[in-house]
C-alpha positions, 0 to 999 in steps of 0.5 A: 435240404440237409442244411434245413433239416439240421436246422429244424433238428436244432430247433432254429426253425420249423418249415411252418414257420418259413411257410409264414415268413413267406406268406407275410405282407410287405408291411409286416416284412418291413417291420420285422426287417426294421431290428436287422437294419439298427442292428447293421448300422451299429457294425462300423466295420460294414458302415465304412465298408459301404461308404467306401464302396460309395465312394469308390464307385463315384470314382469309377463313374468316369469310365461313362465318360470313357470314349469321350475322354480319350477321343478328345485327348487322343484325336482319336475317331469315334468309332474306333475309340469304343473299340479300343477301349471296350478291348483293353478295360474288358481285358483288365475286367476279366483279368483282374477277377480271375486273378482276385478268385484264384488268390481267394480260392488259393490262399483262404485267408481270414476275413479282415485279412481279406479287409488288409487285401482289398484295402492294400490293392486300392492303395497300390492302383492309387498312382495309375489314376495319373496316367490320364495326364499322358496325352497329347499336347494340346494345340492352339485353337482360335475360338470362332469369334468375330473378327474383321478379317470374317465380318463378311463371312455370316459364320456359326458354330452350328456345324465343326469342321475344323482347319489347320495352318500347317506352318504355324499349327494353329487350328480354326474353327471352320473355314468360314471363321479364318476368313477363307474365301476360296479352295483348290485340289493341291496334287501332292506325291503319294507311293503309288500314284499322285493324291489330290488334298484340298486346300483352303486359299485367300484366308484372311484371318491367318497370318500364313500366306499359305492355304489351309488344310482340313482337320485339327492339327497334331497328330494321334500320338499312338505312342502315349495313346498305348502307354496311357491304355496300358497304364488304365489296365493295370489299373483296373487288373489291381483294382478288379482283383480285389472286386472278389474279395470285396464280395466274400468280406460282406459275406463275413462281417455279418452274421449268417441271418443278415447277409441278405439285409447287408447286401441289400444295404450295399447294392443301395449305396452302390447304385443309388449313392454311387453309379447313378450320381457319378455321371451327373458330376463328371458330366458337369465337371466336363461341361464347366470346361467347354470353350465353344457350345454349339449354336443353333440358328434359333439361339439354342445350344447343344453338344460341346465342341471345344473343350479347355483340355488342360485344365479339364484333364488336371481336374479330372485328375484331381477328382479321381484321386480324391474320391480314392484315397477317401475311400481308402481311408474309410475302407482302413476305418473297416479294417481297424473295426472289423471284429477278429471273429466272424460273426456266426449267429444272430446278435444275443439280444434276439430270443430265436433265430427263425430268420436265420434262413 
């Protein structure tokens, strides 16, 4: 009420004419908002800065493809995968925010200041993006093809249930595609008490007289699992502190009657530009290294089960790091034509300022 009494007092507005802004017509809003939206894209500085959220948020549309990734490069389980992901990114989330608001609230630092921050954290998380390649080495699989040695056997890739030669660490497909004709329960030593393990025999197509185990061979290297989710959090603690500075900066590079178009335009080219389209080209990227689809009876495919890990670790690698530092260079393109003085008021070329509000 006192913020709308002193405007009324400096002749800005009349609560008249607020009551006919807000009885306006969809139509008659859009037009009168058509000067705002020219007046915008003429201030580069909010330009840049929202092509560089594009572009940083195409970035980020990996972490749809999170759970998928490190299952696949950590052996990890499904389940327990979403977990362990949900528990480290959410605490680089909240720590990265809080860190960012105490450091805005603390310092009050000026707005292209705030500009040199953001763009300076974006650098420094720049070289955490490579903790990706930190995985597991990836073991020889045989793609299920047919060969003489399981002619006989009518095998498909409806169904993965992966085997290992535990002599020379290969891992087949599915028992029926090594050519394994028969199994038995191997009674092994256990603390405690004896376990039986089941083992595949009478496998043809592997070059080890010796039966084979279920599951893929290797194990879950916890060690470089560990170093690679703390490698991700720091991350994403640098990347989220300037989140809060990103949100105050667009409060600033505007004037006061074209905060709500800005933020308009932004949460657009976010949403529409960024977030939706991220997942599509992950997800192609992903699908362009599958090594075997699933194969139904009737021709169909599905889901993936094998994919060329190496090569799609390293591009993902590479699409990561592009996307940022493009965004970085169009986040330093704001910074050099951010305005050294807030913008306050509406541009001098409007005679009156009933938007204001």
């Amino acid at each position: 009420k006192k913020v709308l009494r002193e405007k009324i007092e400096k002749g800005i507005t009349t609560i008249h004419e607020k009551n006919s802004e807000l009885s306006q017509s969809l139509l008659q809003v859009t037009k009168r908002m058509i000067p705002n939206f020219k007046r915008l894209l003429k201030n580069h500085a909010l330009d840049f800065l929202i092509i560089g959220d594009v572009l940083f948020y195409l970035q980020a549309g990996i972490q749809s493809f999170g759970p998928k990734i490190y299952e696949k490069l950590f052996r990890l389980n499904p389940t327990a995968v979403g977990k362990i992901l949900g528990i480290f990114n959410g605490t680089g989330f909240v720590a990265g925010v809080l860190l960012g608001g105490l450091l805005v609230k603390k310092k009050d630092w000026e707005p292209k200041k705030l500009m040199f921050i953001f763009l300076t954290l974006n650098l420094v998380s720049v070289p955490f993006l490579f903790g990706i390649l930190l995985h597991c080495p990836t073991q020889e699989h045989v793609l299920p093809v047919v060969e003489e040695c399981n002619s006989q056997c009518t095998c498909t890739t409806e169904l993965y249930d992966p085997v290992c030669d535990p002599v020379s660490q290969t891992t087949y497909f599915s028992p029926c595609f090594a050519g394994c004709t028969d199994w038995e329960l191997e009674t092994v030593d256990s603390p405690g008490a004896e376990q039986k393990v089941l083992q595949y025999t009478n496998c043809t197509c592997s070059a080890e007289d010796m039966g084979l185990v279920p599951g893929e061979c290797g194990d879950t290297c916890s060690t470089r699992l560990w170093i690679s989710l703390t490698i991700s959090t720091i991350e994403n603690v640098i990347k989220f502190a300037g989140f809060v500075a990103n949100n105050v900066i667009y409060q600033r590079i505007v004037a006061e009657s074209d905060r709500t178009t800005a933020q308009g335009l932004r949460q657009f080219g976010r949403k529409a530009l960024g977030t939706l389209p991220a997942p599509l080209m992950y997800g192609w990227i992903i699908d362009q290294h599958c090594d075997v689809w699933r194969g139904y009876q009737d021709g169909t495919v599905g889901n993936c089960w094998l994919y060329d890990l190496t090569n799609l670790v390293m591009w993902l690698c590479v699409v990561q790091v592009a996307l940022k530092l493009l965004s970085c260079s169009f986040y330093f393109l704001s910074y050099m034509s951010f305005p050294d003085k807030t913008p306050i008021m509406d541009s001098p070329d409007e005679s009156t300022e009933e938007n204001i509000l």
